[in-house]
PLY file of the C-alpha trace (Angstrom):
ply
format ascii 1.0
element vertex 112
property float x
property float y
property float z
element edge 111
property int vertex1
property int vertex2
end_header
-22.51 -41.23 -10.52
-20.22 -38.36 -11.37
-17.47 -36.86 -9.22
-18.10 -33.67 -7.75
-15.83 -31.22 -9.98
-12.29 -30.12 -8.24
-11.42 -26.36 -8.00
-8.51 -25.77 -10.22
-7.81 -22.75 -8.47
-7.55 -23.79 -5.30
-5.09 -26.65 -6.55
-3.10 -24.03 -8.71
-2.29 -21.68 -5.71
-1.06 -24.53 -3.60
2.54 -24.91 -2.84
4.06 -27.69 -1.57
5.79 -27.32 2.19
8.84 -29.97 1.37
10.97 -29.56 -1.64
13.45 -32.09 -3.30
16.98 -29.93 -3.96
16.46 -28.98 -8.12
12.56 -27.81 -6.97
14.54 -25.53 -3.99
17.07 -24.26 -6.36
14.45 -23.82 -8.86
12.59 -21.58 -6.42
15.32 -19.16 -5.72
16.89 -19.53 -8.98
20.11 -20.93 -8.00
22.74 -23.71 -8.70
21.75 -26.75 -7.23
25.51 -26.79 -5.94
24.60 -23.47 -4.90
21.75 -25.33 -2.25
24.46 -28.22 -1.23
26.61 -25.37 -0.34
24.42 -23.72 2.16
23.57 -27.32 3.42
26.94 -27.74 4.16
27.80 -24.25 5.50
24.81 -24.88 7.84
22.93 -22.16 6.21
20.00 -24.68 4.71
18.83 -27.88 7.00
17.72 -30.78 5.36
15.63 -33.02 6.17
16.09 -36.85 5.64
12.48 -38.50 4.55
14.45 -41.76 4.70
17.58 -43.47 2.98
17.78 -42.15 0.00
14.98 -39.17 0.57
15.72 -35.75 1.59
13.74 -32.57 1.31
14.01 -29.10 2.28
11.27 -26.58 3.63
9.84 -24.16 1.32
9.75 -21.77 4.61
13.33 -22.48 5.20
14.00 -21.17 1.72
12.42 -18.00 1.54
13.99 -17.70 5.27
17.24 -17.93 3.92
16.27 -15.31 0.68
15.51 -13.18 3.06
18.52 -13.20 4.92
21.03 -11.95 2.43
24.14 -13.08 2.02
26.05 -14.57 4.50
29.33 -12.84 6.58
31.53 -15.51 4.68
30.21 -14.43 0.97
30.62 -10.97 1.99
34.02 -11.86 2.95
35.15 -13.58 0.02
33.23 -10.81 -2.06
35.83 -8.14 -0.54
38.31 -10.67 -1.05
38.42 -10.59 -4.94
37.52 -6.92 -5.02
40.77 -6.02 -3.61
42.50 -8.63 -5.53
41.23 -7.25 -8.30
42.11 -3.91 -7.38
45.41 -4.37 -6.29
46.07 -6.32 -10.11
44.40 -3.34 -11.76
46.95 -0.89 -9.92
49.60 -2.65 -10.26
48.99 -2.83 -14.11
47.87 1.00 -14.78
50.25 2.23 -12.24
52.89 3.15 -14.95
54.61 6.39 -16.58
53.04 4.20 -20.26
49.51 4.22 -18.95
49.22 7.46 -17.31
47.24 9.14 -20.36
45.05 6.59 -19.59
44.42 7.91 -16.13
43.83 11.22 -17.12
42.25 10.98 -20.48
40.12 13.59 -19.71
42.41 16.24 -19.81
44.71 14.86 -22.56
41.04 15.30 -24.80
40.32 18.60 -23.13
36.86 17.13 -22.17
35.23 18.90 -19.50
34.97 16.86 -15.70
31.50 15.60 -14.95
0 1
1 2
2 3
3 4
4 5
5 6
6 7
7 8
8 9
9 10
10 11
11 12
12 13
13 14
14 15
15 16
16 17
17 18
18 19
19 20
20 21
21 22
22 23
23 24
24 25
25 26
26 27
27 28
28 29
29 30
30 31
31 32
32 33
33 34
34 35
35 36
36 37
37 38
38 39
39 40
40 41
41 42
42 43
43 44
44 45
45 46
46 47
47 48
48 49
49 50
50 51
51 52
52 53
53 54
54 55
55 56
56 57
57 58
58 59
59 60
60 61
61 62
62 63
63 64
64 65
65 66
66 67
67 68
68 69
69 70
70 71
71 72
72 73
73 74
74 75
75 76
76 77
77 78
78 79
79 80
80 81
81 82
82 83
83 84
84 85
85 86
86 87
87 88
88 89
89 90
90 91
91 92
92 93
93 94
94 95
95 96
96 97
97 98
98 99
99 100
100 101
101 102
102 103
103 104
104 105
105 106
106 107
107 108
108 109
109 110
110 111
């Protein structure tokens, strides 16, 4: 006696509800230390399937995608933009670079 046939479809479309971590960072294309890192920041729960088991929620993911980044990231984001800044005047801010600053005029290009 044959088995009735499957629908491959169906199957296809799917999607687990737990995820181990490299499936969850595979699903929002990031770093697996990327994943610990919200775990620990309390960003991501995880879920503990037993002693050496633990899973995340595919719902909890897309959740979290949908939140944008967090206050912290944001933080340290501003952080290295004025860092950066800061280096950037210090090392243009000079008599030797100032045709650099105006370049514009020293070619006699118009403004945009």
């Amino acid at each position: 006696m044959a088995l009735p046939a499957k629908d491959h479809d169906t199957l296809e479309t799917e999607k687990p509800e737990w995820l181990t971590l490299p499936e969850g960072a595979a699903y929002l294309r990031v770093a697996k230390s990327t994943l610990y890192r919200w775990i620990r920041q309390g960003r991501l729960p995880l879920y503990h399937l037993g002693e050496k088991v633990a899973r995340v929620k595919r719902a909890d993911l897309d959740a979290l995608a949908h939140s944008g980044p967090s206050s912290a990231d944001r933080q340290e984001s501003q952080f290295w933009t004025t860092v950066s800044q800061d280096a950037l005047n210090e090392l243009w801010d000079n008599e030797e670079d100032a045709i650099y600053d105006n370049w514009r005029e020293y070619y006699a290009l118009p403004a945009r």
